[in-house]
Each structure stands twice: as structure tokens, then as C-alpha cells.
N, C-alpha and C positions, 0 to 999 in steps of 0.2 A: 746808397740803397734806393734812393729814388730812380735813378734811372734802370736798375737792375730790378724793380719791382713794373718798369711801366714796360720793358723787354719781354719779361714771362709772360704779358697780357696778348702778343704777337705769337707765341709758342705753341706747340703742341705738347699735353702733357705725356703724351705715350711717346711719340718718335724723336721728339726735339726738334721738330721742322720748324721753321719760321712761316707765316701765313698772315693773309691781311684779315680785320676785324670780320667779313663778308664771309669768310671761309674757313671759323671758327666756330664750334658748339661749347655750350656748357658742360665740362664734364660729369657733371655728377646726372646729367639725363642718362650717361651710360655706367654709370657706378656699381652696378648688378651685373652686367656683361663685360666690364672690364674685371671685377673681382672674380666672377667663373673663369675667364679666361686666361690673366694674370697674377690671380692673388693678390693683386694690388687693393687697398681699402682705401678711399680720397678720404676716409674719415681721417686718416693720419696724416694727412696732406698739411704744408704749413702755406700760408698766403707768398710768406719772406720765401720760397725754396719751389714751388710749384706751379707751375702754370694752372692759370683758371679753366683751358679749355682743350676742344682736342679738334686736330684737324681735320677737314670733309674728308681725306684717306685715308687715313686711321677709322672716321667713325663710320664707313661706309664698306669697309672690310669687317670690322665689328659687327655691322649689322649684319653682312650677311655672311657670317660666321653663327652669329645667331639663328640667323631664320633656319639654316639649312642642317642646325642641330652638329656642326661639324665637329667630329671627334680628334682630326690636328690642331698641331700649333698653329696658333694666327700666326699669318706671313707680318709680323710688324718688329722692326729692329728697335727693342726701346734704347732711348734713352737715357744714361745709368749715370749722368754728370750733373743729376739735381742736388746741388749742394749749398750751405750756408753762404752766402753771400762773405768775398772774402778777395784780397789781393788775389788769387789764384783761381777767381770764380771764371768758370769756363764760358758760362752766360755771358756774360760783358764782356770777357776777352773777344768770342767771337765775334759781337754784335755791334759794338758799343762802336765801334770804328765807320759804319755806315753814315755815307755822309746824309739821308735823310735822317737818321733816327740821329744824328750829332744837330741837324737845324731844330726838328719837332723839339725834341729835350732843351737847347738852350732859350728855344720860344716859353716853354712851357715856363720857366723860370722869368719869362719876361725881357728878356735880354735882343734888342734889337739885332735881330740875325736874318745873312744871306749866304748864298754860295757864290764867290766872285771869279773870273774869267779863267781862274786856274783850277776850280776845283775843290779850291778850301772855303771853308768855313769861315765867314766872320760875323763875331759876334760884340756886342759893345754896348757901355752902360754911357748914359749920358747927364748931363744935369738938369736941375728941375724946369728949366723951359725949353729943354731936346735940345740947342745948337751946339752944345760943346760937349764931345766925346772924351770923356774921364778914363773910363778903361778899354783897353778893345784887347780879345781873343781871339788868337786866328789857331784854326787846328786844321791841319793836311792828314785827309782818311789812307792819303798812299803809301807815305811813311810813317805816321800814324805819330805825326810831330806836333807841339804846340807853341805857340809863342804867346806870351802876356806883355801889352804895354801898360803903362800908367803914366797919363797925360805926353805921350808919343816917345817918351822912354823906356824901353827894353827893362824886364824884369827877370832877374835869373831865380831858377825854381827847379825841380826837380820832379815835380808831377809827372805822371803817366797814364793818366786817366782823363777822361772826360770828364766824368761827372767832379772828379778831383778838384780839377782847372777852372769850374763853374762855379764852385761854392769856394776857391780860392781868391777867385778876384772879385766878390765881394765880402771877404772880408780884409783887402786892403783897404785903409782908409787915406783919405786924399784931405788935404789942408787947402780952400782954394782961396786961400789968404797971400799963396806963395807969390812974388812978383809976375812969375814967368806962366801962370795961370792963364789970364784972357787967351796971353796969344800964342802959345803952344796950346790949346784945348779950339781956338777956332781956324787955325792949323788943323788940324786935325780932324771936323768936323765937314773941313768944304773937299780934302782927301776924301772922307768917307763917303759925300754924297756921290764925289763924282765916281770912285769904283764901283759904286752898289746902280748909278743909274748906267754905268757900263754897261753890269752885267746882266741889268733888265732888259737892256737895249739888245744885247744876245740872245737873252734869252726869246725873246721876242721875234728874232730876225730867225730863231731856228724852226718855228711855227709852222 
């Protein structure tokens, strides 16, 4: 629900476009011009189910749909797939796969996350003095695959979700009592630095 709620904040509430925060208005400044024109009332609006806002095309056809008293349809195709948040929610199906809104989301959770030289996602929990990585997440936005390790062991799972995969691997818990602890977690930790300064180092060289 969390990341399906911070998705509709990107949304348009009439057309369903996706839009950056810059080119987004408050719905409810046009809540008298969208009820004349589509019967819609935001007062019915739910937070879980609705976008907060509406985009510069939509509200820019609205206005001047307004000003010029126009007696047609607004030319605006709504979007009719606002629904409860759900395995089948068409919000996150479509969205939830971007590999920027897959990094912002597991940051936001706190989760040391980069994109490495292929494209995927990684993301990883560490222990209390950062050098030894306990969990790590790698999710690919092109087949839309994930993989979970715990302390550089393979984790079999059945998730399909992002947000799923997120709130799944902390709630594994890890015993770092086990022998093979130290040195599989800083294994794993001089891996991590060196893919992630890879992929800065590309990132950098593409400037």
C-alpha cells in the first residue's frame, strides 16, 4: 500500500498520465469545473484509490473549456482503473516496474539502493556498523524478476511484487551467532562496494 499510495502522488486524477511533481496541480482548485464537466465530486475521492492531483493537460483543457463557456465534451479520456488497491491493481502493475520509482521506493524505506551496470536494482540491508551486508535485493525492471539473498545465500520465494520483496526481506531474521557469519557477510560487503563503485564510475564516464 505504501508504494501504491506514493505512485497516485505522480498521477493524474482525470486521465491517468503519469507526471512529475512540477506538472502537477491540486485537484480540488478545479473541483467545480470538473463536477460541471464530469460529474465527478473529489468529495467522494478516497486518498487509498485517488490521485491528489491533476495534470498541466488535463487542467489547461479544463480551463479553457471553462473560460470559453464550451457546450461539448472535454476532449479528456478518463481514466476508469481507480480502484482498491489489490493483487490486480492496475496502478502498480503498470508503474511499480520503473526502475526509478523501484530505487526512490526502496531508498525511502532506507534500504542502501543503486542501479548496477545491467540495469537492475540493488538494494541491501547491512549491519550496525555498515560493512557487512545481511540482505541484498536485486530486482530486473525488464523481466520484471527478483532475487533475494541472506548473508550471499539464494532465498526461494514466490513474491511478485516490489513493494512485496521490500517488506519481505525485513522480515527475515538473520542469527549472526552463525559460524560462517564474519566471513560470508564481508564476502559480500567488498562485492557490493566494488559493483556499486562500477556502476558510479559509468555512470560518471556517460556525463
Amino acid at each position: 500500500m505504501e508504494m501504491h499510495k506514493g505512485l497516485l502522488k505522480f498521477m493524474c486524477r482525470l486521465c491517468g498520465g503519469k507526471a512529475s511533481e512540477r506538472n502537477l496541480t491540486e485537484k480540488y482548485k478545479f473541483k467545480k469545473d470538473v463536477f460541471k464537466a464530469f460529474s465527478i465530486d473529489f468529495a467522494n475521492d478516497s486518498s487509498d484509490i485517488h490521485p491528489p492531483s491533476m495534470c498541466d493537460c488535463c487542467r489547461l483543457k479544463i480551463s479553457r473549456w471553462n473560460k470559453l463557456k464550451a457546450r461539448k465534451p472535454l476532449n479528456i479520456a478518463l481514466w476508469s482503473n481507480f480502484v482498491a488497491h489489490g493483487d490486480s491493481c492496475m496502478v502498480c502493475q503498470e508503474q511499480q516496474w520503473s526502475g526509478d520509482t523501484i530505487i526512490k521506493f526502496c531508498r525511502s524505506r532506507e534500504l542502501h539502493t543503486w542501479s548496477n551496470r545491467h540495469g537492475r536494482v540493488v538494494a541491501i540491508t547491512t549491519d550496525d556498523d555498515g560493512r557487512c551486508i545481511l540482505k541484498r535485493l536485486e530486482i530486473c525492471p525488464d523481466d520484471k524478476s527478483i532475487s533475494i539473498e541472506v548473508l550471499g545465500h539464494p532465498v526461494d520465494h514466490s513474491i511478485s511484487t516490489v513493494e512485496g520483496a521490500v517488506s519481505y526481506i525485513f522480515s527475515l531474521n538473520i542469527c549472526i551467532g552463525i559460524p560462517d557469519f564474519p566471513s560470508i557477510a564481508e564476502e559480500n560487503i567488498r562485492d557490493g562496494i566494488k559493483n556499486r563503485e562500477t556502476a558510479l564510475g559509468t555512470a560518471a564516464g556517460s556525463k
